[in-house]
C-alpha positions in Angstrom: 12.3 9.1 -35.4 14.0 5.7 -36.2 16.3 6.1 -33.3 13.7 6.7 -31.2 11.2 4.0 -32.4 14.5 1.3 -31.9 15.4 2.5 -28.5 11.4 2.0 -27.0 11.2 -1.1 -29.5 14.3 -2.3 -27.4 12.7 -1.4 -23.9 9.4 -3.3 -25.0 11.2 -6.1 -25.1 13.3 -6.0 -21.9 10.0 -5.1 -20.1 7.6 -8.0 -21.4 10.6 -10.0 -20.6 10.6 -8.7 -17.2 6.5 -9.2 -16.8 7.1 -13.0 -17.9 9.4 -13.6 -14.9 7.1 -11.3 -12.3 4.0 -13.8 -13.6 5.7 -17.0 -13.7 6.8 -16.2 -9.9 3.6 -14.3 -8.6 2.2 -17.4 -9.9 4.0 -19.8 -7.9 3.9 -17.6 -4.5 0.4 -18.9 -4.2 0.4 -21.2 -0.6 -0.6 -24.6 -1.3 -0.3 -27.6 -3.8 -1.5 -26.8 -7.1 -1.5 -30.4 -8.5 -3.6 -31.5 -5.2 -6.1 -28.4 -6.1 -6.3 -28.9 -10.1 -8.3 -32.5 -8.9 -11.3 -33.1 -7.7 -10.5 -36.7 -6.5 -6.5 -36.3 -6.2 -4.9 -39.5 -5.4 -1.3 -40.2 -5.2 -1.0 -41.3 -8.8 -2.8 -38.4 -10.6 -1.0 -35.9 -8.2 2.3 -37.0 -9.3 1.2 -37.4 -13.0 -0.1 -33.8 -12.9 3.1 -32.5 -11.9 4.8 -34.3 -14.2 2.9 -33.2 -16.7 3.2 -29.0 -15.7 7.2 -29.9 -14.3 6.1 -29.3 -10.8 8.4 -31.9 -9.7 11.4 -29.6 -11.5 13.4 -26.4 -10.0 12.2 -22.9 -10.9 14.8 -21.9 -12.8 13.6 -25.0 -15.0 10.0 -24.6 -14.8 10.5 -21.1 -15.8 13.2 -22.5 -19.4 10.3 -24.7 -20.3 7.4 -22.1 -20.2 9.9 -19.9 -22.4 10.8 -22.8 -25.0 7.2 -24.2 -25.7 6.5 -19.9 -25.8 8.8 -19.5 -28.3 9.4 -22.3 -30.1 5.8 -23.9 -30.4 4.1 -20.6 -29.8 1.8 -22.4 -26.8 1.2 -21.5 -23.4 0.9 -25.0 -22.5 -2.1 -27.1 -21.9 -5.0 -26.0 -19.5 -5.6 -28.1 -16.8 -9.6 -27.1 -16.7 -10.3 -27.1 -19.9 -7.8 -29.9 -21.5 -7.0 -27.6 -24.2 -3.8 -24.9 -25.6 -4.2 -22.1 -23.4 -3.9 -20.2 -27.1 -6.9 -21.5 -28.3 -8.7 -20.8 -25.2 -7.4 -16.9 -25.7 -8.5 -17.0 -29.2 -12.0 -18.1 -28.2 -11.9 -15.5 -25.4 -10.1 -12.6 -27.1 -13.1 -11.1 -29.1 -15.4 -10.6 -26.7 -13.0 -9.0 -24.5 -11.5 -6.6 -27.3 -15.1 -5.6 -28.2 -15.6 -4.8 -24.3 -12.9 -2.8 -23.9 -12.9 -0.9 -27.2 -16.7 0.3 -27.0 -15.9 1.3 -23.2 -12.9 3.3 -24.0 -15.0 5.3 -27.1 -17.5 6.0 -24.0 -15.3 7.0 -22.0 -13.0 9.4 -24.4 -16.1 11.0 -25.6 -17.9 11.3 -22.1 -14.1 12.2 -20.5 -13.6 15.2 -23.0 -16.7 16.4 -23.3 -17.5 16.4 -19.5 -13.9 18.3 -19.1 -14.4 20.6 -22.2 -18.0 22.0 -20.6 -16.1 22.1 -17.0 -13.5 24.1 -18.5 -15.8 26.4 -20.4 -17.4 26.8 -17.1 -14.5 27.7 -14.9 -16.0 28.6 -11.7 -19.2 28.1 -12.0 -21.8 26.3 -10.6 -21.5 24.0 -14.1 -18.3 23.4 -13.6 -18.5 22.4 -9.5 -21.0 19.9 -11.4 -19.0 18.7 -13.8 -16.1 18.2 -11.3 -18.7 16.3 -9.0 -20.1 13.7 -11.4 -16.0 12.9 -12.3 -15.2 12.7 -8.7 -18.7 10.4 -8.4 -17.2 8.2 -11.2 -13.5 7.9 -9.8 -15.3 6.6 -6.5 -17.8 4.2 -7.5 -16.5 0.2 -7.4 -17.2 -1.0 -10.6 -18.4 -4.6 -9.2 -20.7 -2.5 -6.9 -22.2 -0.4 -10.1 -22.9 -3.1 -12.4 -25.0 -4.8 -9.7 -26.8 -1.4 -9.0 -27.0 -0.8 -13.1 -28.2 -5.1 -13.1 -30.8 -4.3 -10.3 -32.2 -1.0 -12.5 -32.1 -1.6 -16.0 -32.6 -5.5 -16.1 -34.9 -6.0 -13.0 -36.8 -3.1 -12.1 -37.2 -2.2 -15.8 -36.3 -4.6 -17.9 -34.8 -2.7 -20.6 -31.3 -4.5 -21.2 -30.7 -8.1 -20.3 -28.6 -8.9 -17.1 -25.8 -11.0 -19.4 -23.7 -13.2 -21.1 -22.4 -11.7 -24.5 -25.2 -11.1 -27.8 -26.5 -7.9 -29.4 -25.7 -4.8 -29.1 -28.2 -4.5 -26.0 -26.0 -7.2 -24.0 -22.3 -4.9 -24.3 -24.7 -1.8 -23.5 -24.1 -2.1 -19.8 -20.9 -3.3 -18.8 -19.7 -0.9 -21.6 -20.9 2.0 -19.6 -20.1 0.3 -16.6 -16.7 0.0 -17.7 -16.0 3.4 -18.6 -16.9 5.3 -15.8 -13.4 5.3 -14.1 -11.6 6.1 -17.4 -14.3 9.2 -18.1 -13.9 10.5 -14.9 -10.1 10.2 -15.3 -10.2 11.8 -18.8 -12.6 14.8 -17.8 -10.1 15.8 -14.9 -7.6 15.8 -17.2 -9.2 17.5 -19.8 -10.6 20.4 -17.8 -7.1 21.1 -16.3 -5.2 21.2 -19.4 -8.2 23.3 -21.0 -8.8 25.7 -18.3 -4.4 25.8 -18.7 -4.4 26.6 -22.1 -7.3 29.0 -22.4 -5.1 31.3 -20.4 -2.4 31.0 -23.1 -1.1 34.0 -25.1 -2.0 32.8 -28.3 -5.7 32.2 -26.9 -5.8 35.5 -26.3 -4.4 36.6 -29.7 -7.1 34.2 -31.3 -9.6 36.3 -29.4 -8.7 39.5 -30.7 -8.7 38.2 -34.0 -12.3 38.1 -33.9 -12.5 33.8 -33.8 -15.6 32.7 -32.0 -15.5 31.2 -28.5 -16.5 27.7 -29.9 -13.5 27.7 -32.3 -11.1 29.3 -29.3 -12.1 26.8 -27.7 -12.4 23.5 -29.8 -9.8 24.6 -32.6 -7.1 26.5 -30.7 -7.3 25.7 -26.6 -8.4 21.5 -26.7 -6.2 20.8 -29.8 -2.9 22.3 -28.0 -4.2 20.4 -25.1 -4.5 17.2 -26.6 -0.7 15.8 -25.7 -0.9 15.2 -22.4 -5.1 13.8 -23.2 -4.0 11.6 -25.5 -1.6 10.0 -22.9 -3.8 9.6 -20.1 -5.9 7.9 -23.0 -3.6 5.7 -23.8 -2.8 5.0 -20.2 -6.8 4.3 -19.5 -7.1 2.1 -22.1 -5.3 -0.8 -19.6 -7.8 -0.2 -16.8 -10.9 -1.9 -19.1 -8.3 -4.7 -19.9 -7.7 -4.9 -15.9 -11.3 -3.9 -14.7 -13.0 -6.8 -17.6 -12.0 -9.4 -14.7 -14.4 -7.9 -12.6 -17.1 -6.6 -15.2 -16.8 -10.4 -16.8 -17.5 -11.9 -13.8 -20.1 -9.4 -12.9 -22.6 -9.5 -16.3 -21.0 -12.8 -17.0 -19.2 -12.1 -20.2 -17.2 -14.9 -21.8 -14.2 -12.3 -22.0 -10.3 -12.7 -20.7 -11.4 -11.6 -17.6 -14.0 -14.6 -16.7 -11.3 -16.9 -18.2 -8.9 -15.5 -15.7 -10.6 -15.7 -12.5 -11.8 -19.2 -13.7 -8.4 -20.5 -13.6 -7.8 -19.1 -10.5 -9.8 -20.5 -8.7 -8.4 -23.7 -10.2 -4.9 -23.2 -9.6 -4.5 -23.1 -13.5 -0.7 -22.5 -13.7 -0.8 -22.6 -17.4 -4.2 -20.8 -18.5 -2.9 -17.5 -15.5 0.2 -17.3 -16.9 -0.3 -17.2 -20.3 -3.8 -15.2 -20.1 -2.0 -12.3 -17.9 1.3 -12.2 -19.8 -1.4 -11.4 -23.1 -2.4 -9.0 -21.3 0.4 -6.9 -20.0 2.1 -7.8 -23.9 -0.9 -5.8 -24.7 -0.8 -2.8 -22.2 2.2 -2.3 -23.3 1.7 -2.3 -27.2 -1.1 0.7 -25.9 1.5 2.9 -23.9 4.1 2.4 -27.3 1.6 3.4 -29.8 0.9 6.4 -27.3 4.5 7.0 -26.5 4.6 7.4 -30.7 1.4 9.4 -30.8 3.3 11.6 -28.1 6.3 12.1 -30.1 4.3 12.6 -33.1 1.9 15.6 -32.0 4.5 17.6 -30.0 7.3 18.8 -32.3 9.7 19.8 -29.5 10.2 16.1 -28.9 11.4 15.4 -32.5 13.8 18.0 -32.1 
């Protein structure tokens, strides 16, 4: 286990490494100045003190040293051009309300996602089951920006039940919550129903049966607990797509999250606050798939031998 925790500890780091240099150059592919398009008024003098001030004026390879010795050495980002502060203690001020998004939409989602593909699987065959398969494939198709307007246009101005946005009580993550998790569900009942519908044809399934175990314990105890490996990966795997998706959901119900920040400072040319926003998040995707990939090793035994 030690081995096996060093050798994807090791591999974390070479692959956030290679993320940094993907996002530092996607960054700079962009056509046009970004000092000229971080101004309002640019003139001459605050073009070239702008690119001064981000090392513009310096080669790649350089740009690219400096970004990695303020990372490491003075744990900053660098300065955001929009809002004239650390792009950390934007993040800070941003990472809550994105975490809370994402974590409440991916408890909706696992507990929709399994249950949908539990009653599908129960239903092999059936008219349930072509229903249970249709609302998944409903889900997988819907744009997300496209159902939060619909779910705006319903529940916040036909009837008024939940607000329309911005961040608050429970009643204002309701929506984009659900919103949110409709891809992941869908994702997670497929899943689900397949390996279920798999395993219920299993010997041991069989040998449960005869041994007199109701069909709710065949079912919950035996058939969706062996099935859970490959679940809990696609879970795991899911869990990036609310991180991904928030730009659009923030932006959508307008919640202060990651997401909003992001698309803010694209539209601003913000070298600093992209960077350092989207290299948080892949650092975190990527935490997600090695707790899974640990998870994985942990519930199968024929890995750890």
């Amino acid at each position: 286990m030690r081995a096996f925790l060093l050798r994807r500890l090791a591999s974390l780091v070479a692959a956030l490494f290679a993320a940094s240099i993907a996002i530092f150059l996607l960054v700079r592919l962009v056509p046009g100045d970004p000092a000229r398009l971080m101004l309002k008024n640019p003139t001459p003098e605050k073009i070239a003190e702008i690119r001064q001030r981000l090392a513009l004026d310096r080669p790649l390879p350089v740009q690219y040293a400096i970004w990695l010795k303020n990372l490491f050495a003075h744990a900053s980002f660098g300065e955001s051009v929009v809002t004239g502060r650390d792009v950390k203690d934007d993040l800070v001020r941003t990472w809550p309300a994105t975490m809370e998004l994402a974590l409440v939409a991916m408890l909706l989602a696992t507990a929709a996602g399994l249950w949908l593909g539990v009653f599908s699987a129960r239903h092999a065959g059936t008219w349930k089951d072509a229903l249970g398969t249709t609302l998944s494939l409903i889900g997988l198709s819907v744009p997300v920006f496209w159902l939060g307007l619909l779910a705006m246009l319903l529940f916040s101005l036909k009837l008024g039940w939940l607000p329309a946005g911005e961040r608050g009580g429970w009643d204002h993550l309701i929506m984009p919550a659900c919103v949110l998790a409709t891809i992941p569900a869908a994702f997670v009942a497929r899943l689900t129903r397949a390996a279920v519908v798999e395993t219920l044809g299993k010997d041991f399934i069989r040998t449960a049966r005869a041994k007199g175990a109701n069909e709710r314990a065949v079912l919950y105890r035996h058939a969706l607990r062996a099935a859970l490996v490959p679940i809990v990966t696609m879970i795991g795997v899911d869990f990036a797509y609310p991180l991904g998706g928030a730009v659009l959901t923030d932006t959508v119900f307008a919640w202060p999250g990651i997401g909003r920040y992001i698309a803010t400072a694209v539209l601003a040319r913000d070298y600093p606050a992209i960077q350092g926003a989207l290299l948080v998040l892949v650092a975190l995707v990527m935490a997600v798939n090695f707790v899974v990939d640990v998870l994985h090793h942990a519930l199968d035994p024929r890995l750890r031998r």
